[in-house]
SEPAMI-400365 format. One line per field, with one value per residue (C-alpha): x, y, z; residue in three letters; residue number from 1. Coordinates in pm, whole numbers, plus 50000, padded with zeros to 5 digits. Layout:
<atoms>
x <- (X, ...) .
y <- (Y, ...) .
z <- (Z, ...) .
code <- (ALA, ...) .
pos <- (NUM, ...) .
</atoms>
This chain:
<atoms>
x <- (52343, 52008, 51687, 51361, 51049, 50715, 50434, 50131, 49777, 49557, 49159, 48830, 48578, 48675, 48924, 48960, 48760, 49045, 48824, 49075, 49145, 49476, 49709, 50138, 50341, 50745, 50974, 51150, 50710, 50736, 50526, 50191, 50095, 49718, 49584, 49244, 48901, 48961, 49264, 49532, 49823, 49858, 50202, 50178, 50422, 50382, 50533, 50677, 50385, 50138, 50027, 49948, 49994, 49968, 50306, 50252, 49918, 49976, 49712, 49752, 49571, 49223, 49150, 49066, 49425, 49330, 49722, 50015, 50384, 50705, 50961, 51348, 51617) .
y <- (49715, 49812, 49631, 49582, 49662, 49545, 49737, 49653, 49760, 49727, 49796, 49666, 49380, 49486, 49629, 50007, 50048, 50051, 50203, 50169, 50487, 50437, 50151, 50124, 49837, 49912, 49880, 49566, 49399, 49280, 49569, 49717, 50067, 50152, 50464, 50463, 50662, 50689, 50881, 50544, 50396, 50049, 49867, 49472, 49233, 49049, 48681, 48514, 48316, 48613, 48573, 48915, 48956, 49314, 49476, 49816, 50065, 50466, 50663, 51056, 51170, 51348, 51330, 51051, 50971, 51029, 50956, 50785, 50850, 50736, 50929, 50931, 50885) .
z <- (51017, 50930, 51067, 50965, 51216, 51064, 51124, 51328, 51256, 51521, 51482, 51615, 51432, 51081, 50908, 50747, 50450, 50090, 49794, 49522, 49337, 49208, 49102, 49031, 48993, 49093, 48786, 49003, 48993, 49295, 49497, 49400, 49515, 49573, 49692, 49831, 49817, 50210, 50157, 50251, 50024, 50100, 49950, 49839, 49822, 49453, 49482, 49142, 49149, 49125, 49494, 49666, 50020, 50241, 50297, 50471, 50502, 50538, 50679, 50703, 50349, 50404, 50107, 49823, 49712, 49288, 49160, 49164, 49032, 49095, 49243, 49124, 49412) .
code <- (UNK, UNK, UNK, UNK, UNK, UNK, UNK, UNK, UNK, UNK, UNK, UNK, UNK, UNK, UNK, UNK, UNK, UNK, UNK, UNK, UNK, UNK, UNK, UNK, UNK, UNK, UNK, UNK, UNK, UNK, UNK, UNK, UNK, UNK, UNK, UNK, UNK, UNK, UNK, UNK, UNK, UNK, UNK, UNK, UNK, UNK, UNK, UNK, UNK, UNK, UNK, UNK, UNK, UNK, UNK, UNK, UNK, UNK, UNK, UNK, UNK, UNK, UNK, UNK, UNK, UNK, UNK, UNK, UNK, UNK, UNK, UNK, UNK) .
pos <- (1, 2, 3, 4, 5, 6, 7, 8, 9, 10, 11, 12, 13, 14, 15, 16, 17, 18, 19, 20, 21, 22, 23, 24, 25, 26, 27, 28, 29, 30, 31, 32, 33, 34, 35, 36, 37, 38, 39, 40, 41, 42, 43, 44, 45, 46, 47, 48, 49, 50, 51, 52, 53, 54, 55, 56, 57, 58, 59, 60, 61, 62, 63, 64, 65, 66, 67, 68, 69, 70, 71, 72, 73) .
</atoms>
């Protein structure tokens, strides 16, 4: 049985700056990709009723993340 963990971001008065560089939608629209100026990808949860909510961020990039491209399995 596999389980989900969600992740927890902790920081101080505000959050990480999220210049957005990049933009994907999954084939399945229901997750949007961005990739920041700061170098983060940051996945979205897309509802049916186009409301966006924060899924996951990724930090590790130094550098401005520029593109974005789907991967096969």
């Amino acid at each position: 049985m596999r389980t989900s963990v969600p992740a927890v971001a902790v920081w101080g008065k505000t959050a990480p700056s999220h210049s957005i560089t990049a933009v994907m939608i999954t084939d399945d629209q229901q997750t949007i990709v961005t990739g920041s100026q700061e170098g983060q990808i940051c996945l979205w949860d897309l509802s049916s009723d186009l409301k966006i909510s924060s899924k996951e961020i990724l930090f590790g990039h130094t550098a401005s993340v520029t593109c974005l491209a789907k991967a096969r399995e």
